[in-house]
C-alpha positions in Angstrom: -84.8 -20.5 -22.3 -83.7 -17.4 -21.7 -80.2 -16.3 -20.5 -79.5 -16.2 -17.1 -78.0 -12.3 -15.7 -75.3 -11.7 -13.3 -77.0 -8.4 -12.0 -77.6 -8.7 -8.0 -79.2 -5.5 -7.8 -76.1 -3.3 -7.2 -73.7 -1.6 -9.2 -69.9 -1.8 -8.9 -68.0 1.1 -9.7 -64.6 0.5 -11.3 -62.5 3.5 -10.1 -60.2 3.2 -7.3 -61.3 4.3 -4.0 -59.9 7.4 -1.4 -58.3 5.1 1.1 -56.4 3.3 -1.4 -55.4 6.4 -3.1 -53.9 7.3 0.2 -52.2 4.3 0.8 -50.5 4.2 -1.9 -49.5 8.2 -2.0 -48.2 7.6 1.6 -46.4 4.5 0.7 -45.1 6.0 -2.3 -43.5 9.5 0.1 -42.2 6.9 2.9 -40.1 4.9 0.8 -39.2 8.4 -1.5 -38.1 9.6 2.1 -36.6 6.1 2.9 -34.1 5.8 -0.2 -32.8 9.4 -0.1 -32.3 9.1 3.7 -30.4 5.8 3.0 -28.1 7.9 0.3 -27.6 10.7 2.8 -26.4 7.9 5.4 -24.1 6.7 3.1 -22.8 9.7 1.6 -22.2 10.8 5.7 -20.4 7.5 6.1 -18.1 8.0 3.1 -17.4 11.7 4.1 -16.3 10.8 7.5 -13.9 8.1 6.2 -12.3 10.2 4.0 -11.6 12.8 6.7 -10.4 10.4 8.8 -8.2 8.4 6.1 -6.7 11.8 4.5 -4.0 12.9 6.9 -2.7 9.6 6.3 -1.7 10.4 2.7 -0.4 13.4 4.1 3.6 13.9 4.9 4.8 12.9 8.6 5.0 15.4 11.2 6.8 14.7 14.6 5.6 18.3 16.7 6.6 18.7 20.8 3.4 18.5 22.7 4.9 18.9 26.3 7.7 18.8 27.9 8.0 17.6 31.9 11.3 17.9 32.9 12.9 15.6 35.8 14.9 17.0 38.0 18.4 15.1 37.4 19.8 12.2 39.8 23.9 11.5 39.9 24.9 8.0 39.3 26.0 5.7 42.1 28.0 3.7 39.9 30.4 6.4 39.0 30.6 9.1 42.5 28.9 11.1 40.7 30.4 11.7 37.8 27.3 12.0 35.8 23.6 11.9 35.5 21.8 8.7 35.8 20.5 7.9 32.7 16.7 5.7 33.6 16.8 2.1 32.1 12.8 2.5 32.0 10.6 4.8 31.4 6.2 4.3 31.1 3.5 6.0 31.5 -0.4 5.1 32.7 -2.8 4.4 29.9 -4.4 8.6 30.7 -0.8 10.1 30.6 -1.0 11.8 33.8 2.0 10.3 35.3 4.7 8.5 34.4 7.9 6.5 36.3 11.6 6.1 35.3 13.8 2.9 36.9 17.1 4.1 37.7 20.1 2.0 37.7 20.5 2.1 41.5 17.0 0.5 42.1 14.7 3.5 42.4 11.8 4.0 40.8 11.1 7.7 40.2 7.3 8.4 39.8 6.3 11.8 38.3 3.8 14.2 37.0 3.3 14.7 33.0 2.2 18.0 32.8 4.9 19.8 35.4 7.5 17.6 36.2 6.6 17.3 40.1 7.9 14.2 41.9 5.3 12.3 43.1 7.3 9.7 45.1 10.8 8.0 44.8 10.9 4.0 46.0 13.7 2.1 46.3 13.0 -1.4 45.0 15.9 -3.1 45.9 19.1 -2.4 47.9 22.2 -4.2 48.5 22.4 -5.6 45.1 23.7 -3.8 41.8 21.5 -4.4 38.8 23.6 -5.8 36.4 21.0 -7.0 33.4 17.3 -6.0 33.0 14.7 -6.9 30.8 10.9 -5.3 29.7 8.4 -6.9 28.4 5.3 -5.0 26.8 2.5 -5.6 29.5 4.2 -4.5 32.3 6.5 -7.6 33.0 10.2 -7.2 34.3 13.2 -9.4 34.9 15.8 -8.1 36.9 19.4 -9.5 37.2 22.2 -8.7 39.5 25.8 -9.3 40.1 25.1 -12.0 42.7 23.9 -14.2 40.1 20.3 -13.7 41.4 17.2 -12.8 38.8 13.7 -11.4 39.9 10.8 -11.2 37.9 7.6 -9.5 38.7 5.6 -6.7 37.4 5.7 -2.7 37.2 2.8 -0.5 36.3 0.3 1.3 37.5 -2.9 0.8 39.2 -5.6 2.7 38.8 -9.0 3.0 41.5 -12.3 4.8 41.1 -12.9 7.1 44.6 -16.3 7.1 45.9 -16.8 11.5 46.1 -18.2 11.4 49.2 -14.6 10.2 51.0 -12.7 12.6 49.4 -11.9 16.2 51.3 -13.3 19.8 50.2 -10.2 20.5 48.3 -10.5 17.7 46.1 -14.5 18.1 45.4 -13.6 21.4 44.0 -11.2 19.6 41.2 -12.4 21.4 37.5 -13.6 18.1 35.4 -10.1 16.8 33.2 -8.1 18.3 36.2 -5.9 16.5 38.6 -4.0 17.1 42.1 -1.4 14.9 44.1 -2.5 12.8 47.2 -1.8 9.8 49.4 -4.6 7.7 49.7 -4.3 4.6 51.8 -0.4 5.0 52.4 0.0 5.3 48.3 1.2 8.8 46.9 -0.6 9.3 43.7 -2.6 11.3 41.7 -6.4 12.3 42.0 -8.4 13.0 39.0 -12.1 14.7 38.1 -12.6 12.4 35.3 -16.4 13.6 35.2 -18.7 15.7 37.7 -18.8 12.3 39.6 -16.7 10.3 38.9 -12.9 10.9 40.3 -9.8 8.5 39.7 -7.0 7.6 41.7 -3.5 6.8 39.6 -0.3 5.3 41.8 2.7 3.3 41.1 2.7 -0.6 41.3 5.4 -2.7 41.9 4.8 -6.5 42.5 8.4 -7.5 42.2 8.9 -11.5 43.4 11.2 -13.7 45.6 15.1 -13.5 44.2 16.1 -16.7 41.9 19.2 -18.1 42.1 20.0 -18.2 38.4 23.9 -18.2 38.1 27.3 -18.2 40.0 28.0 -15.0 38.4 26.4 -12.0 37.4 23.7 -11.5 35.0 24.9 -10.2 31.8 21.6 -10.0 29.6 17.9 -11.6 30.6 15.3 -12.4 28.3 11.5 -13.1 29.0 8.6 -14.6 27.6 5.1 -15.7 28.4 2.1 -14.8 31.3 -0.7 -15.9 32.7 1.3 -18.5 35.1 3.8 -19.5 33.1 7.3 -17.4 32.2 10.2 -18.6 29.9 13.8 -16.7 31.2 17.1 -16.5 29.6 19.9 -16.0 31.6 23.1 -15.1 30.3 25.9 -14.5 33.3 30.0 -13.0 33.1 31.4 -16.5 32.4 29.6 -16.9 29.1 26.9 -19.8 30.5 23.6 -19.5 29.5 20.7 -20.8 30.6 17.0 -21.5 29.9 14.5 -21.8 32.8 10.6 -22.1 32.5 9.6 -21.1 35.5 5.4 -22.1 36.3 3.5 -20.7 39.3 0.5 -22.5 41.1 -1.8 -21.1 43.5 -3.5 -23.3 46.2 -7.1 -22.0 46.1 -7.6 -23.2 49.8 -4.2 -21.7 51.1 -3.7 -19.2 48.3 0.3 -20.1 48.5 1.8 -19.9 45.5 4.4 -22.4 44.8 6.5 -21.9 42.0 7.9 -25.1 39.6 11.3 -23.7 38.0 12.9 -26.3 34.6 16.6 -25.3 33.4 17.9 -26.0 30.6 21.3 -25.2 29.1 21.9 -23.2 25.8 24.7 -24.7 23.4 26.8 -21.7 23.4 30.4 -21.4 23.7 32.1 -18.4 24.6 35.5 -19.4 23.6 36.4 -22.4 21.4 34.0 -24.7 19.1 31.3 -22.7 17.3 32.5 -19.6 19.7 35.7 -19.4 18.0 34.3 -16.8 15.4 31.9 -14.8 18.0 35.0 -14.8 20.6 35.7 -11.2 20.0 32.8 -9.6 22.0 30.2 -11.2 24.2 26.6 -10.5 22.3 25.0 -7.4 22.8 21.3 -8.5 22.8 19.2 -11.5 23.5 15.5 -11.9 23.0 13.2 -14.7 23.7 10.1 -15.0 21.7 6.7 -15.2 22.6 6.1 -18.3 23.0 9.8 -19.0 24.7 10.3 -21.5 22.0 12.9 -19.8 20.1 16.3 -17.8 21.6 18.1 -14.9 19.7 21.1 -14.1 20.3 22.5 -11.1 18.0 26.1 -9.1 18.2 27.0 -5.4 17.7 28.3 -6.1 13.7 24.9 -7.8 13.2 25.6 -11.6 13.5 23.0 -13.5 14.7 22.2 -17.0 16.5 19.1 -18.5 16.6 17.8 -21.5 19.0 15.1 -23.7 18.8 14.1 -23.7 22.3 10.6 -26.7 22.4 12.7 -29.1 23.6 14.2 -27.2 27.1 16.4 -30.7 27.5 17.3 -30.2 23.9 18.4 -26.9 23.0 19.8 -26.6 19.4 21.3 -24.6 17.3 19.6 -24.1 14.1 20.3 -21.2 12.2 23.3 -18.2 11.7 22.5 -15.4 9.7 24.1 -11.8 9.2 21.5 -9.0 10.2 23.3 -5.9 8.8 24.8 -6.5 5.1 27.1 -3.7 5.0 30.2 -4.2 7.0 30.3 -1.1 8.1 27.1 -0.7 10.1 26.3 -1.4 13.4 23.5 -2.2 15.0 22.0 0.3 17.6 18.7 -1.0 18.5 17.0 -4.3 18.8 13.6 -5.2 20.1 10.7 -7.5 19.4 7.1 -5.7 17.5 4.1 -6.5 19.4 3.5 -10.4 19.6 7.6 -10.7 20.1 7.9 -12.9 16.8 9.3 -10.5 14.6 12.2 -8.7 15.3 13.0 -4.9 14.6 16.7 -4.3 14.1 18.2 -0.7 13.7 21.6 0.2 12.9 24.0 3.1 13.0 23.0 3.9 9.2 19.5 5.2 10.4 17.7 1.8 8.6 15.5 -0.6 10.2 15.1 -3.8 9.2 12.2 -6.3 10.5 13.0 -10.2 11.1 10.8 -12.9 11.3 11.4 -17.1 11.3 9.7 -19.0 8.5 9.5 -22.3 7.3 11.6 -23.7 4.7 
């Protein structure tokens, strides 16, 4: 029988075709093109981190940028005798103005770039401020030499002007530029921050009702906290000191805002017991940490007392340490680093130290 043939009558050629060529040339450039764009990306991405990273291995320079100078104020306190020195000085988030909190209870607000005063309030009157604290949003606790404390909050607020509202003058602001107005009974300052879009910086002060915190005056404050909730430490001329948590609730049908104060007193002695050895001077500092869990309370020569503060019925002390080990420094600065847990200490030999709780 003879063999059956495969042939159908049509010959296949064995050679690849055009179109496939094509493909493959065109695959083969697109992924040629693909790979070194990909290197090119990367080598941009490394360049740009190095230029950003290398002035950082590069030595410190501290360079004057501009200087606004404030015309000088005499102090209440002393007839005149000298200037007032401000116990507080910020400036809004686009550095076009800035305010200073004198001693006397006013708050100077001025322009960056040429000194002008832009308005002078008086926040209080009647009262002197004996004790203040700062915290790093914006909050503030005042205390005075009636014993009273008020907390509240200085900043700045900042509003975006519809253009059409706003006179001739301003409309012909340069973009980046800025002039002084009073918009809605608030001096302040107008800026162009594009062709369209204009700014309006002022001064806010949201200062609340006086607490009755001691029979004396306030020596040194401490705060802690936010959102509804602030921890104070009050320390007042006869050595008390106390702890209050003070909580705020707004009725959302009234909007009344009641406020819930606890106390509790600080096991500190000012003369006798464990205040036999800090008898000599009163502390210099006291800080109160974020939480408002934990008070500091640290002297001139560096000693230091530390609180544990959960329990507000059951303040103890729990630890003594020495800050400064050489005997003959001081120390000159004390404040909390952002978070207020660890605390930076500076002293009179140009060293700064930095202080934090652990756990045994």
């Amino acid at each position: 029988m003879p063999p059956t043939s495969s042939f159908t009558g049509r010959s296949r050629q064995r050679k690849t075709s055009k179109l496939v060529r094509f493909g493959d040339g065109a695959a083969r450039t697109l992924i040629t093109i693909g790979g070194i764009g990909t290197i090119i990306a990367v080598l941009t991405v490394m360049t740009f981190l190095l230029w950003v990273t290398f002035p950082l291995f590069l030595p410190a320079k501290v360079g004057q940028v501009h200087v606004a100078t404030m015309a000088q104020t005499t102090d209440a306190t002393t007839n005149g005798a000298k200037a007032a020195r401000p116990i507080k000085i910020a400036a809004d988030e686009y550095q076009l103005m800035a305010y200073a909190l004198m001693p006397d209870g006013t708050m100077r607000v001025i322009r960056l770039d040429n000194g002008q005063t832009i308005e002078n309030r008086q926040l209080f009157s009647g009262e002197k401020l004996t004790a203040w604290s700062f915290g790093l949003s914006g909050d503030v606790a005042l205390g005075f030499d009636s014993g009273q404390v008020r907390t509240g909050r200085l900043g700045f607020a900042i509003d975006f002007v519809d253009p059409t509202s706003l006179e001739d003058q301003a409309k012909k602001l340069e973009v980046g530029h800025s002039m002084a107005m009073t918009r809605d009974g608030r001096p302040g300052l107008l800026q162009r921050a594009t062709a369209n879009q204009y700014r309006f910086i002022s001064a806010r002060v949201d200062l609340e009702d006086p607490i009755p915190a001691a029979t004396s005056a306030i020596t040194l404050l401490a705060q802690a906290g936010g959102g509804g909730r602030t921890s104070l430490a009050v320390m007042s001329a006869d050595g008390v000191i106390k702890l209050e948590n003070i909580t705020e609730r707004k009725n959302l049908l009234t909007r009344k805002v009641t406020r819930q104060v606890e106390e509790g007193h600080v096991p500190y002695e000012p003369t006798g017991g464990q205040g036999a050895v800090m008898a000599q001077k009163a502390p210099r500092y006291m800080l109160l940490s974020g939480l408002g869990d934990t008070l500091y309370l640290i002297w001139s020569d560096g000693r230091l007392l530390r609180y544990d503060a959960r329990d507000i019925e059951k303040i103890a002390l729990v630890e003594t340490r020495d800050l400064v080990e050489d005997a003959t420094a001081q120390v000159t600065a004390c404040r909390f680093l952002l978070g207020q847990g660890t605390i930076l200490v500076g002293d009179s030999r140009g060293e700064v130290g930095a202080w934090f709780a652990t756990k045994p």
